[in-house]
C-alpha positions in Angstrom: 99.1 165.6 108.8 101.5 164.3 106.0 103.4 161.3 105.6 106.9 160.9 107.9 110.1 158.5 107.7 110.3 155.5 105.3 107.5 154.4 103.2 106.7 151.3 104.9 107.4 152.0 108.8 109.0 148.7 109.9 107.4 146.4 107.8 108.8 143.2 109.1 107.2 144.4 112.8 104.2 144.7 110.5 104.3 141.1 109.4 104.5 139.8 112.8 101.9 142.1 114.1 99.5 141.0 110.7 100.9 137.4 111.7 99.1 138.1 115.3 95.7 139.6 114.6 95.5 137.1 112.1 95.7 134.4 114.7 93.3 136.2 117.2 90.9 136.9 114.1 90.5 133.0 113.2 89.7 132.3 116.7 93.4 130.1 117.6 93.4 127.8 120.6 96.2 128.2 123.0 98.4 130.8 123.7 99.3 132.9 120.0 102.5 133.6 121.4 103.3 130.4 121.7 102.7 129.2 118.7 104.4 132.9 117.5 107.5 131.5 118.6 107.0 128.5 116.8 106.0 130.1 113.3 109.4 133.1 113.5 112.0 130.2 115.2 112.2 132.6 118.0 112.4 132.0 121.9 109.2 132.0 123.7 110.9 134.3 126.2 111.7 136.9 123.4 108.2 137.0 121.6 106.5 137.7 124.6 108.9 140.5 125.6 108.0 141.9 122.8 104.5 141.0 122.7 104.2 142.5 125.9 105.7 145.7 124.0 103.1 146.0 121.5 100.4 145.6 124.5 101.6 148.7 126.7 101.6 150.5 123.3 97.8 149.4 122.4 98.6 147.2 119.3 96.8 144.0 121.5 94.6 143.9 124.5 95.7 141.2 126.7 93.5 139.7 129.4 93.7 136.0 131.1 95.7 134.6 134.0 99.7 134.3 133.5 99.1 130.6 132.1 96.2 131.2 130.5 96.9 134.2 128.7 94.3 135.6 125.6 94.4 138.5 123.8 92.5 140.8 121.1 92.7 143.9 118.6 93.8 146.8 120.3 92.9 150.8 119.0 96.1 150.4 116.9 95.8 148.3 113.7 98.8 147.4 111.5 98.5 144.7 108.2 101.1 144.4 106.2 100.8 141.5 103.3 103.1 140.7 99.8 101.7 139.8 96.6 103.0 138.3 93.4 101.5 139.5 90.3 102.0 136.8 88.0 99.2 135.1 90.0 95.7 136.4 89.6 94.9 138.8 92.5 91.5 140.6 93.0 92.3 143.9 94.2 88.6 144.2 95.7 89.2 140.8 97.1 92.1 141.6 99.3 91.0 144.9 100.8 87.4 143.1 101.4 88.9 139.7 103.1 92.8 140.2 104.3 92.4 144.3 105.0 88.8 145.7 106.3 88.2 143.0 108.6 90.7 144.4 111.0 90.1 148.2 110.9 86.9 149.7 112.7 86.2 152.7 109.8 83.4 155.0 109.9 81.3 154.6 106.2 82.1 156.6 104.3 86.1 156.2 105.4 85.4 152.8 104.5 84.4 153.6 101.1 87.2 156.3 100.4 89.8 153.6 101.8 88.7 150.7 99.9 88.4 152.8 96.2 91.5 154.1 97.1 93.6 150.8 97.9 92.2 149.1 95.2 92.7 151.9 92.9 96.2 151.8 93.9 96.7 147.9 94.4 95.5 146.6 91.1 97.5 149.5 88.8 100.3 147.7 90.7 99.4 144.4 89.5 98.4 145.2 86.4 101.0 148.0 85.0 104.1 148.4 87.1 105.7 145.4 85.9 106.8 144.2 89.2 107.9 141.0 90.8 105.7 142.1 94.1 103.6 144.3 95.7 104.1 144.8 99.6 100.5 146.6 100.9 100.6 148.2 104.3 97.0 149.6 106.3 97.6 150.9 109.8 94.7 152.8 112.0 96.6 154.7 114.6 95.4 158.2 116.4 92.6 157.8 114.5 94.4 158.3 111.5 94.4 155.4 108.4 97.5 154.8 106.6 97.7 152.9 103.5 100.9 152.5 101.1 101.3 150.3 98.3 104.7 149.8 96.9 106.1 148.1 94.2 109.4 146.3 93.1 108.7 147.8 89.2 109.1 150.8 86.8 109.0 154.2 88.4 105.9 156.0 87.5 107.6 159.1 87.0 109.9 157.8 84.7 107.1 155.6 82.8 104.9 159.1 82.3 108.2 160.8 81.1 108.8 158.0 78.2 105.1 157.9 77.4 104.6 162.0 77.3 108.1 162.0 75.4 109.0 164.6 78.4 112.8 165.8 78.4 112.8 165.7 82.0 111.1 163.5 84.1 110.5 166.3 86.8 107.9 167.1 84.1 105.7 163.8 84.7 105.0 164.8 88.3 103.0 168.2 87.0 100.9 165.9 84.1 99.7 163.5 86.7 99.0 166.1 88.9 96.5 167.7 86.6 94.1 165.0 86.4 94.6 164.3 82.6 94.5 160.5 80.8 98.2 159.6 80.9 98.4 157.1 77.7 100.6 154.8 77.0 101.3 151.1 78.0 101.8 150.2 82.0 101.0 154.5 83.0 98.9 155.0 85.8 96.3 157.6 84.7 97.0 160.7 86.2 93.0 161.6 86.7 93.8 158.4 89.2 96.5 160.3 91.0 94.3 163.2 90.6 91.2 161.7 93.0 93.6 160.2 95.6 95.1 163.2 96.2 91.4 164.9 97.0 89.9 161.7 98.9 92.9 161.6 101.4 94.0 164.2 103.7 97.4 163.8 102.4 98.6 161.6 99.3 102.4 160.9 98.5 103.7 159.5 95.6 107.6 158.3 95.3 109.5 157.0 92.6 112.9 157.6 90.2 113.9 160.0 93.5 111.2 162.3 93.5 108.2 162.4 95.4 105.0 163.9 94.8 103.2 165.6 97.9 99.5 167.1 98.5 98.4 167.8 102.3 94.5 168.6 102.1 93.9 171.4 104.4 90.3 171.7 103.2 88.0 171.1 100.9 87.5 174.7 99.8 90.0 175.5 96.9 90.1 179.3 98.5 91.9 177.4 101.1 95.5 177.3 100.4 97.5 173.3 101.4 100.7 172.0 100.1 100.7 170.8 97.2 105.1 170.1 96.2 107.5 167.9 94.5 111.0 167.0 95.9 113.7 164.5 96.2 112.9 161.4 97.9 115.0 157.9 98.7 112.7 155.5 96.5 114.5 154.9 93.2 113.4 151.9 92.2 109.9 151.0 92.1 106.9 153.2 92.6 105.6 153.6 96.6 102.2 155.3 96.9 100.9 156.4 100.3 97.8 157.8 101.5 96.3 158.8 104.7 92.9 160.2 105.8 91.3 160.4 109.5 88.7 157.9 110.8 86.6 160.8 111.4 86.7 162.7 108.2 83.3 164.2 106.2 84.5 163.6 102.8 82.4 161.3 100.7 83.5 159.4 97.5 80.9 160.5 95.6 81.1 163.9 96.6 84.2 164.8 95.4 84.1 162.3 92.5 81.3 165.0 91.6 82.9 168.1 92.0 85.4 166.9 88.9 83.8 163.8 86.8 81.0 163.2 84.3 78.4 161.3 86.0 78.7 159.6 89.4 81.4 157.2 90.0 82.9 158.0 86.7 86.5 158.3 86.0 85.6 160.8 83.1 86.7 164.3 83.9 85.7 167.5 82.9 86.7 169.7 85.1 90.2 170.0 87.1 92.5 172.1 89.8 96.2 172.5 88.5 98.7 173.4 90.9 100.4 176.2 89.4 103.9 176.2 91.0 104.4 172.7 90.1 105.6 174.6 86.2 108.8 175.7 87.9 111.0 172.4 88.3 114.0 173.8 90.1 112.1 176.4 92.0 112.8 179.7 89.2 110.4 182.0 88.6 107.5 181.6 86.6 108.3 183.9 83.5 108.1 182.3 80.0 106.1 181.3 77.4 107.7 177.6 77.7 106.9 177.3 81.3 103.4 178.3 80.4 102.9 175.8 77.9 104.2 173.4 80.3 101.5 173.7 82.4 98.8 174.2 80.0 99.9 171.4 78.1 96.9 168.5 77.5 94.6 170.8 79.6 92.3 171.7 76.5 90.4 168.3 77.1 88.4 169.4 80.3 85.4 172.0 80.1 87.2 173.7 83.3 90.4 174.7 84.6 91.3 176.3 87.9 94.3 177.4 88.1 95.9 177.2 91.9 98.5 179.7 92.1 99.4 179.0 96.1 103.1 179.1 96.7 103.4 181.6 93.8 104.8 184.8 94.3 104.8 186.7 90.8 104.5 185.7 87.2 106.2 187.2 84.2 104.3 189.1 81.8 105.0 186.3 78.7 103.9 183.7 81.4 100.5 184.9 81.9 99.8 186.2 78.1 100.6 182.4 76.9 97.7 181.6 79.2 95.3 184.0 79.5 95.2 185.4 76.1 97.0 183.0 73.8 95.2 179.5 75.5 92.1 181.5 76.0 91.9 182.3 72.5 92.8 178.8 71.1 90.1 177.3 73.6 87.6 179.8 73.9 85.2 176.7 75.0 87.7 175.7 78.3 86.5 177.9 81.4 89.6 179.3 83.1 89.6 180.1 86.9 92.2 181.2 89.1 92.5 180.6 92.8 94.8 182.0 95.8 96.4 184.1 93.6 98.6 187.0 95.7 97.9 190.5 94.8 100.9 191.2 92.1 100.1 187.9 90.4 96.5 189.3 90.4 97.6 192.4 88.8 99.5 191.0 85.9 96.3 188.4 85.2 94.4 191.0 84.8 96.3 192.9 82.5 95.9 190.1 80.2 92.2 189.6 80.5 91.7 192.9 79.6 
């Protein structure tokens, strides 16, 4: 499961079809379609064409006699709402009133979804400098959807001129390490770091790249996809994340396997994935690569190192790591995960 297509998936369909189980949800007399028509300045003929479209493909459930037509939710589930920051928004207060009412989520769905929209949704409001913030939720196959995108600074690029980074390709490997991005309007990449865990998949776009992590479990010997690449979004930041209706995770679960204390957005221990180092796909050989990757890691207590996707390592590439790191931070626990065979062989060489 991973994200496909544009970012928001027709999201003027989405407004109508928010418009609509809006209507149905207060309870309106008369026929909604009617008064559909109305609202868009369409024909009454043409919204219930279409209406009728979004019935045979489960959006709504209709029921009622040809004049006296009703309808309600169907399994599908689409909401798709703008906001302004300049005006005071509660993050918690839009997922718990204008979101969660309309999705039927297991508990502990729920509680990954909300922590993760409102993560999302007020770092929006609060740092990306934008003019709005379109938010998007849709249930279908069982599968929730959730993408908030922004009109502001592209996160990438904002990491980049915080870290000081040469080349913004750079900023997608610091937030994916889970480390405290400082620095005025920067999303805190331990923030990236826990979405990308919760979810089954987790996309971030911005300044044409995109960041990518498809979960395939929750066992790190288990190897998913974890990649950078170019994307359309250039301006703004568009976050998406996606996690199915029936999945076991639990927040505080995995919160625990990497913070201080439940709940906490303290970490002490991380999973880096190594092949993010190599920005246009070279080998991983030298010592500045290795720094690269290493960089701002000596804050956690642990470090697993994820070498999936990596084929071989260079001999000055693994002694910058696991003798020259080791030996400036004797107190950092260093594990390595999924490593092939011949990358095996040259880690151990140096840990001798």
């Amino acid at each position: 499961m991973s994200p496909e297509g544009d970012v928001l998936l027709d999201a003027e369909e989405g407004r109508m079809k928010t418009w609509f189980a809006d209507a149905i949800l207060s309870g309106m007399e008369g026929d909604v379609v009617v008064s559909a028509a109305r609202f868009f300045g369409l024909s009454e003929r043409a919204m219930r064409v279409w209406m009728d479209r979004l019935v045979e493909r489960g959006w709504f459930v209709e029921w009622g006699l040809p004049g006296d037509r009703c309808y309600r939710l169907g399994e599908k589930c689409e909401i798709v709402r703008t906001y302004h920051p300049h005006r005071r928004v509660d993050a918690g207060v839009v997922w718990e009133m204008f979101f969660q009412p309309f999705f039927a989520l297991t508990p502990n769905v729920r509680e990954i979804a909300r922590f993760g929209f409102t993560e999302m949704l007020r770092h929006a409001f609060a740092h990306a400098d934008a003019k709005a913030v379109t938010a998007q939720a849709r249930l279908v196959d069982g599968v929730l959807t959730i993408a908030i995108v922004d009109d502001g600074a592209g996160i990438f690029g904002k990491v980049g001129e915080s870290l000081d980074l040469p080349d913004k390709r750079m900023a997608v490997l610091e937030l994916a390490k889970g480390c405290p991005v400082l620095g005025r309007g920067v999303l805190g990449g331990e923030r990236v770091f826990l979405m990308a865990h919760l979810f089954d998949w987790f996309s971030v776009q911005a300044d044409g790249l995109q960041f990518v992590r498809n979960a395939v479990s929750q066992d790190e010997r288990v190897t998913g996809k974890v990649a950078f690449s170019a994307a359309s979004v250039r301006e703004g930041t568009a976050v998406m994340m996606g996690i199915e209706n029936g999945s076991h995770r639990r927040l505080a679960e995995v919160m625990g396997r990497f913070a201080k204390g439940e709940r906490a957005l303290f970490f002490c221990r991380t999973i880096v994935p190594v092949k993010l180092a190599s920005l246009g796909g070279e080998a991983l050989a030298s010592r500045e690569q290795a720094r690269r990757l290493m960089r701002r890691l000596e804050g956690f207590e642990e470090v697993v190192l994820d070498f999936s996707g990596v084929s071989r390592i260079g001999l000055s590439f693994a002694d910058e790591i696991f003798r020259v790191f080791v030996c400036a931070y004797p107190f950092v626990r260093l594990g390595v995960v999924n490593a092939l065979p011949a990358v095996e062989r040259v880690i151990g060489q140096m840990r001798q």
